[in-house]
PyMOL commands that place a pseudoatom at each C-alpha (Angstrom):
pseudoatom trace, name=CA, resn=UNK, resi=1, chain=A, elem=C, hetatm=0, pos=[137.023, 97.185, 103.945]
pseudoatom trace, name=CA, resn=UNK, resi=2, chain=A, elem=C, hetatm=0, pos=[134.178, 99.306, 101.969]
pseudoatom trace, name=CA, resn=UNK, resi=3, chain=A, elem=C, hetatm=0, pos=[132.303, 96.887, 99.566]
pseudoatom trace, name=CA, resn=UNK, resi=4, chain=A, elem=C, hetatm=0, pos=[131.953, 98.468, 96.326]
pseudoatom trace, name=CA, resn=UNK, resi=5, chain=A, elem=C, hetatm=0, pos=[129.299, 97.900, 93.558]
pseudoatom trace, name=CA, resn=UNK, resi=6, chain=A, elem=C, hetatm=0, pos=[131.553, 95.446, 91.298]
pseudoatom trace, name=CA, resn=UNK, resi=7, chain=A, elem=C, hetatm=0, pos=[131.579, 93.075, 94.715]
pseudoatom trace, name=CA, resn=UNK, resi=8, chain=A, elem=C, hetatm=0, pos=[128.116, 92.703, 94.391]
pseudoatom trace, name=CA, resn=UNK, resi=9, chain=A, elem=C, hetatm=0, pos=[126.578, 90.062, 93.248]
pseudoatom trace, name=CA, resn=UNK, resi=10, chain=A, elem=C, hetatm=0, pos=[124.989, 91.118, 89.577]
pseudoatom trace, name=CA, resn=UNK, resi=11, chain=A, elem=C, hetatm=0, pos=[122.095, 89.875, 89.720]
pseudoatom trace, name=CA, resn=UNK, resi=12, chain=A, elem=C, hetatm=0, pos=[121.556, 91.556, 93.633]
pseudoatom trace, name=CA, resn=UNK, resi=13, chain=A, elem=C, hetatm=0, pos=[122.752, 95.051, 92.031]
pseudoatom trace, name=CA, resn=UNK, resi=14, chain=A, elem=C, hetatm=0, pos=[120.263, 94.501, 89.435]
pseudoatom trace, name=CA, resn=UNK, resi=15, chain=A, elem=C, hetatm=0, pos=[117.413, 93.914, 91.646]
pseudoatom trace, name=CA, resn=UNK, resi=16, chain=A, elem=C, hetatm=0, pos=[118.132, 96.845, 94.294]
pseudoatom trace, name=CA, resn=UNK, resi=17, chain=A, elem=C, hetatm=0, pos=[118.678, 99.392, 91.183]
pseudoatom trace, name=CA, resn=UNK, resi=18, chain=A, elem=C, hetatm=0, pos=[115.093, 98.311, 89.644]
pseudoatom trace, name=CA, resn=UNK, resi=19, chain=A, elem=C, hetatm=0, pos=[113.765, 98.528, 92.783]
pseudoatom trace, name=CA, resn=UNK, resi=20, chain=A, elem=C, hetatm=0, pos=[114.714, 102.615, 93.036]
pseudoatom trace, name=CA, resn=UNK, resi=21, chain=A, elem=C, hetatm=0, pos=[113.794, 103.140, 89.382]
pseudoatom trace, name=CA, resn=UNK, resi=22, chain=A, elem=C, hetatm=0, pos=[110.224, 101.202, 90.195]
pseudoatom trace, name=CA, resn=UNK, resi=23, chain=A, elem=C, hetatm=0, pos=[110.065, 103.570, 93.404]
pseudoatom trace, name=CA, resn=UNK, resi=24, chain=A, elem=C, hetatm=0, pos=[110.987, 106.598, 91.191]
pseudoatom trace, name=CA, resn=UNK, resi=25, chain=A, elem=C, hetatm=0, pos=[108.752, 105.755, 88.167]
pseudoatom trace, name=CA, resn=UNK, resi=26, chain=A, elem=C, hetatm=0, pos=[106.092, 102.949, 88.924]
pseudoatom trace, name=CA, resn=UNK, resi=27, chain=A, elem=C, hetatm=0, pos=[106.097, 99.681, 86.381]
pseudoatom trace, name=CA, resn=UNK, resi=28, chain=A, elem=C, hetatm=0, pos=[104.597, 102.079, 83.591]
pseudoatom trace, name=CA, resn=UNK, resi=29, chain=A, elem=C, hetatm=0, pos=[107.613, 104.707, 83.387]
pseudoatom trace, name=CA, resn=UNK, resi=30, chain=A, elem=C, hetatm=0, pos=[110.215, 102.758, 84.119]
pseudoatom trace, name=CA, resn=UNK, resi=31, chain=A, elem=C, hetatm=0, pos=[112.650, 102.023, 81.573]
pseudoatom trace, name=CA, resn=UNK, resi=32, chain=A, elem=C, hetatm=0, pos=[115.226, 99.078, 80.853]
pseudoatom trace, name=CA, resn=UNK, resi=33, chain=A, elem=C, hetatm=0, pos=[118.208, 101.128, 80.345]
pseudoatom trace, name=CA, resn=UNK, resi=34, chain=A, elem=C, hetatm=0, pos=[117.529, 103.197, 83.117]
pseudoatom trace, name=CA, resn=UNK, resi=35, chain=A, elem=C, hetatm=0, pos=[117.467, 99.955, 85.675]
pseudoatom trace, name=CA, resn=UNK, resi=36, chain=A, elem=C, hetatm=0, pos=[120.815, 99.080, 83.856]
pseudoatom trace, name=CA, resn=UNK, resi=37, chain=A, elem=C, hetatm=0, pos=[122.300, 102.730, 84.162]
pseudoatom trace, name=CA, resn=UNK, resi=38, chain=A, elem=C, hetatm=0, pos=[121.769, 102.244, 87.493]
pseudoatom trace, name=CA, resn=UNK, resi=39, chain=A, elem=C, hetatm=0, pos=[123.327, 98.157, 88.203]
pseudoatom trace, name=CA, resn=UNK, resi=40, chain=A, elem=C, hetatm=0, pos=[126.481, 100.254, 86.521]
pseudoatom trace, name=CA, resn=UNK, resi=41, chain=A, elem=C, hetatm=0, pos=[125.715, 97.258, 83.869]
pseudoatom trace, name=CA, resn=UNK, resi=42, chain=A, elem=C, hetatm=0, pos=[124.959, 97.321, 79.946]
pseudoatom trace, name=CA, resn=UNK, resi=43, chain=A, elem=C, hetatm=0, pos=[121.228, 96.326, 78.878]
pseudoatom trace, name=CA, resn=UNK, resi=44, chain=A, elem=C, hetatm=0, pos=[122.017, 93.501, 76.765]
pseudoatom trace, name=CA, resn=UNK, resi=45, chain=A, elem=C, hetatm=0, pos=[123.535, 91.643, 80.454]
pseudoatom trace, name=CA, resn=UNK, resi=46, chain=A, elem=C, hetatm=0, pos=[119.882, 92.984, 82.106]
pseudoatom trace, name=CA, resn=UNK, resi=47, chain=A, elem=C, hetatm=0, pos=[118.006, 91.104, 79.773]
pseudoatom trace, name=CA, resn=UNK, resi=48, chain=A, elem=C, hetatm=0, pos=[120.223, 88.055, 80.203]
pseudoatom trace, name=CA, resn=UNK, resi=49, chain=A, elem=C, hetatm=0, pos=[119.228, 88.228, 83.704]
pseudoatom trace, name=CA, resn=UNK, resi=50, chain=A, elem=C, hetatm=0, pos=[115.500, 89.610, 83.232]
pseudoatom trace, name=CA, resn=UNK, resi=51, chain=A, elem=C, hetatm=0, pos=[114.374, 89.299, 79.568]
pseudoatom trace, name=CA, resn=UNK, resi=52, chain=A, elem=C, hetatm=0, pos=[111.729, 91.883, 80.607]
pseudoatom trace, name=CA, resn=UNK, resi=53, chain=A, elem=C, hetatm=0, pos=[110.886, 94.720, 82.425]
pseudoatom trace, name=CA, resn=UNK, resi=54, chain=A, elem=C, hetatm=0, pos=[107.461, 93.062, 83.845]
pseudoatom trace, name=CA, resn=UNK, resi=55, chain=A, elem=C, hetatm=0, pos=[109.595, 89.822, 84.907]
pseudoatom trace, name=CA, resn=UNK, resi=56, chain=A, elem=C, hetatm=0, pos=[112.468, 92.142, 86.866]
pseudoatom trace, name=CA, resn=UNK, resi=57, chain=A, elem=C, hetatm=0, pos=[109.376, 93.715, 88.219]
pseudoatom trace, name=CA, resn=UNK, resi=58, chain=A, elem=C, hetatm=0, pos=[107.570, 90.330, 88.847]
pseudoatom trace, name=CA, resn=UNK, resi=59, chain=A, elem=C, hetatm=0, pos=[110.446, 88.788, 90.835]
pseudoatom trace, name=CA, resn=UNK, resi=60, chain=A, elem=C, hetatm=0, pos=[110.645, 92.000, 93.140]
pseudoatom trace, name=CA, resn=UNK, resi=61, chain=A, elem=C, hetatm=0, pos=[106.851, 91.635, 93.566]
pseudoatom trace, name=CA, resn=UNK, resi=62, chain=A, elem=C, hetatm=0, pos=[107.236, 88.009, 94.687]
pseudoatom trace, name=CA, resn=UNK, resi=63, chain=A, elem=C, hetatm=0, pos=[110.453, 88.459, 96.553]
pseudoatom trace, name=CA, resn=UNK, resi=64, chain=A, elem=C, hetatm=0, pos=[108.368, 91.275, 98.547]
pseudoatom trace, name=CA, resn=UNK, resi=65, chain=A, elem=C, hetatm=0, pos=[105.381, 89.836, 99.202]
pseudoatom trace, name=CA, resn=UNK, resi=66, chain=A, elem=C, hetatm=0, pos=[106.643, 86.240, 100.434]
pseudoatom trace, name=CA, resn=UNK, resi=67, chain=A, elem=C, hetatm=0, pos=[108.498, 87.744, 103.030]
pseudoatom trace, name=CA, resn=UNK, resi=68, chain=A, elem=C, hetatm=0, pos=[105.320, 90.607, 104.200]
pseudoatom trace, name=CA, resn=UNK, resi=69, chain=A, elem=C, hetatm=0, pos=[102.882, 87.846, 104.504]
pseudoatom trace, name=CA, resn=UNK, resi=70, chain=A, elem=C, hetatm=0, pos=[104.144, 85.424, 106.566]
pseudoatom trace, name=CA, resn=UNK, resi=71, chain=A, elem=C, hetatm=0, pos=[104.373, 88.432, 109.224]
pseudoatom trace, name=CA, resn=UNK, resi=72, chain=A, elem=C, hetatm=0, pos=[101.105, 89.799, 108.455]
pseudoatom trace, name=CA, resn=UNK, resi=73, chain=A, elem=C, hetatm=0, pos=[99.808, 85.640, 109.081]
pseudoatom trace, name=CA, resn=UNK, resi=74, chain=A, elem=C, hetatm=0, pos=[102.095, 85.882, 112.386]
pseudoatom trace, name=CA, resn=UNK, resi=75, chain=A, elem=C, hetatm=0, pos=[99.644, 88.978, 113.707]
pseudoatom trace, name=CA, resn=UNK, resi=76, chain=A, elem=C, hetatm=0, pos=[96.216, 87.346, 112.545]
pseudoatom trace, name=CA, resn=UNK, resi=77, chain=A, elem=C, hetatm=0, pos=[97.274, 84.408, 114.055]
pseudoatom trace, name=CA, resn=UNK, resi=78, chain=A, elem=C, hetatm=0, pos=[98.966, 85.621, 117.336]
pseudoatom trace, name=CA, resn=UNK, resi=79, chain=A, elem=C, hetatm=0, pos=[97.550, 85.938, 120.593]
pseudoatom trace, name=CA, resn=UNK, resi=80, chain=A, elem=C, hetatm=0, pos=[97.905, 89.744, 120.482]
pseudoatom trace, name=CA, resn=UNK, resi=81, chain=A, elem=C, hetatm=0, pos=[94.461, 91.603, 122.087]
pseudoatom trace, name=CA, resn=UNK, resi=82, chain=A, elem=C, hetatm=0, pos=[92.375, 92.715, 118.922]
pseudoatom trace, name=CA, resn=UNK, resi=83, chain=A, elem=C, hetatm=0, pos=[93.666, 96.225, 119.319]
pseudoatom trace, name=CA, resn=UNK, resi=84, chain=A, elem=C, hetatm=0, pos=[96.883, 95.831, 119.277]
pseudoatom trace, name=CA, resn=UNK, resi=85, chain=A, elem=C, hetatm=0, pos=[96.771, 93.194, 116.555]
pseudoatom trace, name=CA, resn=UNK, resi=86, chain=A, elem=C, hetatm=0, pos=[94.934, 96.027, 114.198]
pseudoatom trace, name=CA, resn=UNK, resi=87, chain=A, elem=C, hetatm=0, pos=[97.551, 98.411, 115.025]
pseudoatom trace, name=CA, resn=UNK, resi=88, chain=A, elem=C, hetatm=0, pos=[100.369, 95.695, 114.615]
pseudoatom trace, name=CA, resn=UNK, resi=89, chain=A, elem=C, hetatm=0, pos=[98.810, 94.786, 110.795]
pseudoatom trace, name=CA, resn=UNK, resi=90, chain=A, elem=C, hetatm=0, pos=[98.377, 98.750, 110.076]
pseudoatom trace, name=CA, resn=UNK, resi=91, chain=A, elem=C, hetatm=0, pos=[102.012, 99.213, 111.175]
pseudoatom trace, name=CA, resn=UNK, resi=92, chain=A, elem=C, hetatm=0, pos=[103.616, 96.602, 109.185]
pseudoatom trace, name=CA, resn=UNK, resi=93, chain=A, elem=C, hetatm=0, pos=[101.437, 97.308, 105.904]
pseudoatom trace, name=CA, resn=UNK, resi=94, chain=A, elem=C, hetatm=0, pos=[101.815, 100.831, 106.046]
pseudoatom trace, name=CA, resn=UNK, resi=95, chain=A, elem=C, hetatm=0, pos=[105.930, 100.352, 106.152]
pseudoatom trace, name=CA, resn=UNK, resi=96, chain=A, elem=C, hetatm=0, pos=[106.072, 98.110, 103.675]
pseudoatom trace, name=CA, resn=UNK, resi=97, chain=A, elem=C, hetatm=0, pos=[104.435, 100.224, 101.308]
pseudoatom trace, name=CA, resn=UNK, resi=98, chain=A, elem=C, hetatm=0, pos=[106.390, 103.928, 102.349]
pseudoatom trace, name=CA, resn=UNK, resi=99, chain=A, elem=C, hetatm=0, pos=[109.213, 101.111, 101.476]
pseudoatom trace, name=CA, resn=UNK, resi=100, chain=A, elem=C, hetatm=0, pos=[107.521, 100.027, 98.180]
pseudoatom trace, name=CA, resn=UNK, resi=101, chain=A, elem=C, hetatm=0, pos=[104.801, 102.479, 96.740]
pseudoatom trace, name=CA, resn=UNK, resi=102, chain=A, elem=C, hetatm=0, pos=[104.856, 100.858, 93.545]
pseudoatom trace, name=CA, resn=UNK, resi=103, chain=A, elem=C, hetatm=0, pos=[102.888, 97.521, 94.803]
pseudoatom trace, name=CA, resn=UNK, resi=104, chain=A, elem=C, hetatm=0, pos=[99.644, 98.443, 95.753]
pseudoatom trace, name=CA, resn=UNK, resi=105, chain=A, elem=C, hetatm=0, pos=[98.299, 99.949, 91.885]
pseudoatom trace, name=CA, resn=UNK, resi=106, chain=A, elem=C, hetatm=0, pos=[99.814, 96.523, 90.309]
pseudoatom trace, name=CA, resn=UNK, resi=107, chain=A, elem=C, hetatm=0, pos=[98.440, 94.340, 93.281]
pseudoatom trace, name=CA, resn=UNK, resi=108, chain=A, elem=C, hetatm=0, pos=[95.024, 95.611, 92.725]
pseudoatom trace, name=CA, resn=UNK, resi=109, chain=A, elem=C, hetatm=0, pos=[94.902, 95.275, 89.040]
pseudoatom trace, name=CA, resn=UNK, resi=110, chain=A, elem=C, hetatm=0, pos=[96.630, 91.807, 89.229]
pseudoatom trace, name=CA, resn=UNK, resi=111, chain=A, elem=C, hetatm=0, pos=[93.579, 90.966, 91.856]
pseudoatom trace, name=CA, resn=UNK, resi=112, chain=A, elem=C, hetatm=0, pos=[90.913, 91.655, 89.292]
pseudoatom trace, name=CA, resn=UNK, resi=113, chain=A, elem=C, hetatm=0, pos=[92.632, 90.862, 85.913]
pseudoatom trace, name=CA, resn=UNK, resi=114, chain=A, elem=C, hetatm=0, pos=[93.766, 87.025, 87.242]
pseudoatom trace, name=CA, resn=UNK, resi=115, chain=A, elem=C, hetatm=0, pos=[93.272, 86.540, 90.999]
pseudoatom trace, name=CA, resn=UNK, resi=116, chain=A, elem=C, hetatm=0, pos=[93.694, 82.784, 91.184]
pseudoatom trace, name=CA, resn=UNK, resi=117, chain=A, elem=C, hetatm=0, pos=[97.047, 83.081, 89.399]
pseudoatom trace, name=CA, resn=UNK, resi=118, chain=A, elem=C, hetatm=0, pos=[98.177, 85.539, 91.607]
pseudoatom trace, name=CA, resn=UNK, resi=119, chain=A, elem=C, hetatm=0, pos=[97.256, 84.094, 94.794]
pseudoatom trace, name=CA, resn=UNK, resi=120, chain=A, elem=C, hetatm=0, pos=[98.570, 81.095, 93.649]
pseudoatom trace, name=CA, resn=UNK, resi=121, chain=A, elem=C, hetatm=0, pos=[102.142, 82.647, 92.934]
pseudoatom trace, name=CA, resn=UNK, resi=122, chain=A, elem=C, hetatm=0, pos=[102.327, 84.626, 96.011]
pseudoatom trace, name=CA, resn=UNK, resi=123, chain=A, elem=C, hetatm=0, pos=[100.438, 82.801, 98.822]
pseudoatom trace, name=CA, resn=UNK, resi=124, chain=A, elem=C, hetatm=0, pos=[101.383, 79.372, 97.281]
pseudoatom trace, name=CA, resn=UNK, resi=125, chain=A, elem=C, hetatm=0, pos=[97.722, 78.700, 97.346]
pseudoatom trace, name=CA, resn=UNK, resi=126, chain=A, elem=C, hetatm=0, pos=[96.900, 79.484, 101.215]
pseudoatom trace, name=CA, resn=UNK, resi=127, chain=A, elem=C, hetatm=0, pos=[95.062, 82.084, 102.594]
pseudoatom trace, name=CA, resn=UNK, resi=128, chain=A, elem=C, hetatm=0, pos=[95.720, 84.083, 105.355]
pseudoatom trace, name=CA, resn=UNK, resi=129, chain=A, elem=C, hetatm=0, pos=[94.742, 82.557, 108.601]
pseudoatom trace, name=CA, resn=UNK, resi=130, chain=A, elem=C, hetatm=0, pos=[91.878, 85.066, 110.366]
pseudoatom trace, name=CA, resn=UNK, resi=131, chain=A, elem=C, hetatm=0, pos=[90.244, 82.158, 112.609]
pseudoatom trace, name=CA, resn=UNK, resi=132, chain=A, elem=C, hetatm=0, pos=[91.977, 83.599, 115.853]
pseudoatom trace, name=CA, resn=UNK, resi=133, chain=A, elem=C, hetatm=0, pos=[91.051, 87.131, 114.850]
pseudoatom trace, name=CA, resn=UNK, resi=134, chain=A, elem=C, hetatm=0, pos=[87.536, 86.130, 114.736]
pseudoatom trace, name=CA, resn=UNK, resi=135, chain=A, elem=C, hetatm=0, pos=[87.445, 84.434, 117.651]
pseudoatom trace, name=CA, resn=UNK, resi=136, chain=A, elem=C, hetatm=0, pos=[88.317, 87.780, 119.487]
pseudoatom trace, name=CA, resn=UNK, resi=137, chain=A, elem=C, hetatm=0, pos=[85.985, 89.491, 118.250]
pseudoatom trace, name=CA, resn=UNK, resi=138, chain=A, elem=C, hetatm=0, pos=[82.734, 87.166, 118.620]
pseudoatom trace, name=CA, resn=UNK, resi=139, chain=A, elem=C, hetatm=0, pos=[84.628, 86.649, 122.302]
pseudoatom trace, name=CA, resn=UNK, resi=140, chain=A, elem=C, hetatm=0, pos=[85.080, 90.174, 122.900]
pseudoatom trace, name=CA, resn=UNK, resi=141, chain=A, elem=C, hetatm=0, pos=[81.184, 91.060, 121.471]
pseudoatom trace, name=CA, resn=UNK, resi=142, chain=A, elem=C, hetatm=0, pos=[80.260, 88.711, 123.817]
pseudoatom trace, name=CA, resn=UNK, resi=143, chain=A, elem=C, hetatm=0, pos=[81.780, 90.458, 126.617]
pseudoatom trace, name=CA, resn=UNK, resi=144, chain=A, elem=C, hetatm=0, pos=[80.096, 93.548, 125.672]
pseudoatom trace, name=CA, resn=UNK, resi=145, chain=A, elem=C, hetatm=0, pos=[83.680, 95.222, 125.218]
pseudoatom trace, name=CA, resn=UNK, resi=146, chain=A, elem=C, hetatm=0, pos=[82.887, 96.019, 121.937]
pseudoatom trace, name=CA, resn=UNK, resi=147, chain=A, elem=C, hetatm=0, pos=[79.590, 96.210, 119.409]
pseudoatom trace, name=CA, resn=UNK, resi=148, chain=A, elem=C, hetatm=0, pos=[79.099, 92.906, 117.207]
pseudoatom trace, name=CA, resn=UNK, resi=149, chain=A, elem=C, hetatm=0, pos=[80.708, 93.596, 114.102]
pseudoatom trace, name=CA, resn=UNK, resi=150, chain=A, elem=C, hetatm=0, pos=[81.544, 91.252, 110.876]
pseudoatom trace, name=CA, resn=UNK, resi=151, chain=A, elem=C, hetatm=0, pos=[84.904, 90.144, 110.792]
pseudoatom trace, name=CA, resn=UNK, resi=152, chain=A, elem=C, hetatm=0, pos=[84.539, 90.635, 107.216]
pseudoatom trace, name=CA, resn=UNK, resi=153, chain=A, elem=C, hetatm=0, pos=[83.736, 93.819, 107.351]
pseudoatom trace, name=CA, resn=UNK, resi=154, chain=A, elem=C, hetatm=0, pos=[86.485, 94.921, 110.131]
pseudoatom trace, name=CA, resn=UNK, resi=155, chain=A, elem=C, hetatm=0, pos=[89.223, 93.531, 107.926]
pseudoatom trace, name=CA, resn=UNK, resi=156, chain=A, elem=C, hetatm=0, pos=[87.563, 95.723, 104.635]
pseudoatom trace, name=CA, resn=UNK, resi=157, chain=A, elem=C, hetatm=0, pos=[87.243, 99.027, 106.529]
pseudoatom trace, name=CA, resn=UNK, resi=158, chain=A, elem=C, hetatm=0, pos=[91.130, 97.822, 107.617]
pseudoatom trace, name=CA, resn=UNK, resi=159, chain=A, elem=C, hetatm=0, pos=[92.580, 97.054, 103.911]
pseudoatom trace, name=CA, resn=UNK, resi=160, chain=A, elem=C, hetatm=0, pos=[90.776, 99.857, 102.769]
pseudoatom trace, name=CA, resn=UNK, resi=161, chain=A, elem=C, hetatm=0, pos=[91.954, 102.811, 104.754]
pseudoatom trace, name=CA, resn=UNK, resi=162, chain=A, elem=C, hetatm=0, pos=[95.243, 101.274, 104.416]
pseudoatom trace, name=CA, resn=UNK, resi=163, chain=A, elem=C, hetatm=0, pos=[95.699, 100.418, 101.186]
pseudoatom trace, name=CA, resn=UNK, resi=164, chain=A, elem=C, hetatm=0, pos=[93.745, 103.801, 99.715]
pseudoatom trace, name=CA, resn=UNK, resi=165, chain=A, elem=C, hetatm=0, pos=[96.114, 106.495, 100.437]
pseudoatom trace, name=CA, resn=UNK, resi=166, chain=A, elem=C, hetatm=0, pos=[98.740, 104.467, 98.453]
pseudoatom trace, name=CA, resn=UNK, resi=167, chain=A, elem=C, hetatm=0, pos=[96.426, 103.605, 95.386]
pseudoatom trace, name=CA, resn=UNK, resi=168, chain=A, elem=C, hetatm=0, pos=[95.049, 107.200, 95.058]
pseudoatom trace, name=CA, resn=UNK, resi=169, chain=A, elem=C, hetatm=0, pos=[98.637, 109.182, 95.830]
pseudoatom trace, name=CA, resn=UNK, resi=170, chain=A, elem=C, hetatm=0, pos=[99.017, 111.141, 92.880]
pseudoatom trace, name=CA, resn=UNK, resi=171, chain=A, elem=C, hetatm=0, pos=[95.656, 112.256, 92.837]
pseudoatom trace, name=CA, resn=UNK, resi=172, chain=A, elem=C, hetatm=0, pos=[95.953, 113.478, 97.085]
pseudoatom trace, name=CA, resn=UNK, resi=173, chain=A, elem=C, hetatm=0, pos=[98.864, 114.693, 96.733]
pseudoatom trace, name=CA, resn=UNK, resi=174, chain=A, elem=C, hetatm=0, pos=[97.690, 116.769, 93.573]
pseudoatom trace, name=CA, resn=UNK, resi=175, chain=A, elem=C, hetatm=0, pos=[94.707, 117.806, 95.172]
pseudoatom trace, name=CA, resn=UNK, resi=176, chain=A, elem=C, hetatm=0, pos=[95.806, 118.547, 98.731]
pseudoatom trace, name=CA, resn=UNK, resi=177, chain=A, elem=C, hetatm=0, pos=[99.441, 120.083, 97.808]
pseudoatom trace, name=CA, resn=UNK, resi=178, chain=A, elem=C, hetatm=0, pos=[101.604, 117.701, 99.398]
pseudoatom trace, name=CA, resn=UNK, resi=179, chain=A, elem=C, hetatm=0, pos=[105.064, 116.516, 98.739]
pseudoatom trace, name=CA, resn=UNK, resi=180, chain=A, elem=C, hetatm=0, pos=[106.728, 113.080, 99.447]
pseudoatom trace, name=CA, resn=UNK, resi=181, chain=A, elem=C, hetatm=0, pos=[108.236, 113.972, 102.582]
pseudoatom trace, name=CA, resn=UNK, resi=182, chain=A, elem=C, hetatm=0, pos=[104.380, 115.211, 103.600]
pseudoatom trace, name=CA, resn=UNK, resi=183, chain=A, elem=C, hetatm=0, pos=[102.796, 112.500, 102.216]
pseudoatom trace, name=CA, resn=UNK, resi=184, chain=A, elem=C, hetatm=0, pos=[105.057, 110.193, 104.449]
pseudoatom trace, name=CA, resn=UNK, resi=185, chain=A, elem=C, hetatm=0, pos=[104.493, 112.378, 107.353]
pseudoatom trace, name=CA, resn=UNK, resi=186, chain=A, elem=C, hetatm=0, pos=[100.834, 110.916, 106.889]
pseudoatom trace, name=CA, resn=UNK, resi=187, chain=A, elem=C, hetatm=0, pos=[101.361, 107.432, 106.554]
pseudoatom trace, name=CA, resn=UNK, resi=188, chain=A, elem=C, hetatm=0, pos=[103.100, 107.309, 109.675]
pseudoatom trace, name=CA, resn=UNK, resi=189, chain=A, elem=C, hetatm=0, pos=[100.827, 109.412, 111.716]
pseudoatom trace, name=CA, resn=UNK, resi=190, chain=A, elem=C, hetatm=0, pos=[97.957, 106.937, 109.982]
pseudoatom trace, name=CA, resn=UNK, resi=191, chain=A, elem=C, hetatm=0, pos=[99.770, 103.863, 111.887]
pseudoatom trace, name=CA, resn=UNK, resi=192, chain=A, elem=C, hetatm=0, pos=[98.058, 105.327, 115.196]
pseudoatom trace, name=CA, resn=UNK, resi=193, chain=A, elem=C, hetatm=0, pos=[94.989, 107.055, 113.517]
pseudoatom trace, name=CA, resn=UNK, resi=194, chain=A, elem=C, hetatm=0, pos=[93.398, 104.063, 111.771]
pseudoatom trace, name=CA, resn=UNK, resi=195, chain=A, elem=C, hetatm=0, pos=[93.696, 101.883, 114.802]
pseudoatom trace, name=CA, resn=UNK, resi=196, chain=A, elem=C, hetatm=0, pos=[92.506, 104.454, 117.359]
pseudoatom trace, name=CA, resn=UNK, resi=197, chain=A, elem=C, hetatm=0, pos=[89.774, 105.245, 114.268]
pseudoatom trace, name=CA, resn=UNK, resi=198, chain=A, elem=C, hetatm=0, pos=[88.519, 101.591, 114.032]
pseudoatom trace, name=CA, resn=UNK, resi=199, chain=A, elem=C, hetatm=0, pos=[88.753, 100.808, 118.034]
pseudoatom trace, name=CA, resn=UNK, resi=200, chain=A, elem=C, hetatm=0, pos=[86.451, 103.918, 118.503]
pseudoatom trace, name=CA, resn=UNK, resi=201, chain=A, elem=C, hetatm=0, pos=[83.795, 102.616, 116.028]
pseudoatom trace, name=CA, resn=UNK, resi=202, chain=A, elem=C, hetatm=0, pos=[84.018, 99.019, 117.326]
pseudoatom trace, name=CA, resn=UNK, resi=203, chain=A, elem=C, hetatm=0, pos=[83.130, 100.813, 120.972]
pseudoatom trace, name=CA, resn=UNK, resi=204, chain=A, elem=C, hetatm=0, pos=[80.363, 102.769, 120.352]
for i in range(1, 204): cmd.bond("trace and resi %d" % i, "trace and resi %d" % (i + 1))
show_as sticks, trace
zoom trace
């Protein structure tokens, strides 16, 4: 039997319909009646569920990012050798945002307008666990197998040529000429090149 859109849950068709118009539009051009053109439902019963568009938009944040971090803790805190735990983290973050490109802009300016709060809401107040991670790497120094390197600065040079290309799309894309479909091309070619980048600089 084919489920149709009235057998779904309201609230569910609400969420999956702001999450394409968030997709299509980012939090900025997004509009309420738009999300409820789209749940097949009026705007006055959207607002009964989501009295804003930056609580609809919250929720979907949350909802997202409590399930992505426990998996990104899983790899930081596996036993997985350091290469193929960078490549494992690169992987994961790099789907999650071809899935969701509207999270990193509003992550970053959430970070810097009330980090604690944030944190707070979607970490529930604990940080990811990197002790293992670090480990490796003093271990693996050590060893001679790679240079010494600052664990802090291994997991910046990682967030940053991860979360970049998604922060600064519109302005690549203007300036290099590519579409969507391109631009995802990248992003999956950059789950191999940023580990294989990284794993060459930690060798020299």
């Amino acid at each position: 039997m084919v489920k149709t859109q009235a057998d779904t849950p309201t609230e569910e068709r609400i969420l999956a319909a702001a999450r394409k118009v968030f997709i299509a539009h980012g939090l900025t051009g997004a509009r309420m009646q738009e999300i409820a053109d789209e749940a097949g439902i009026n705007k006055a019963l959207l607002h009964y569920y989501f009295r804003s568009k930056e609580k609809l938009f919250e929720t979907i944040l949350t909802e997202t990012m409590q399930s992505f971090l426990p998996r990104i803790n899983a790899i930081f805190t596996s036993e997985l050798p350091v290469e193929e735990k960078i490549a494992a983290f690169c992987s994961e973050y790099i789907d999650k945002m071809l899935d969701n490109p509207f999270i990193p802009l509003f992550v970053v300016n959430e970070i810097n307008n009330q980090p604690d709060d944030f944190f707070k809401k979607i970490w529930g107040g604990k940080k990811p666990d990197v002790g293992i991670l670090v480990k490796q790497l003093e271990a693996a120094a050590k060893e001679k197998m790679i240079r010494p390197v600052s664990p802090v600065q291994l997991i910046l040079n990682i967030m940053s040529m991860c979360v970049f290309p998604f922060v600064a799309k519109p302005m690549f894309q203007k300036v290099m000429g590519i579409s969507d479909k391109q631009f995802r091309l990248l992003m999956e070619e950059r789950k191999k090149e940023i580990p294989a980048f990284i794993m060459a600089a930690l060798r020299r």
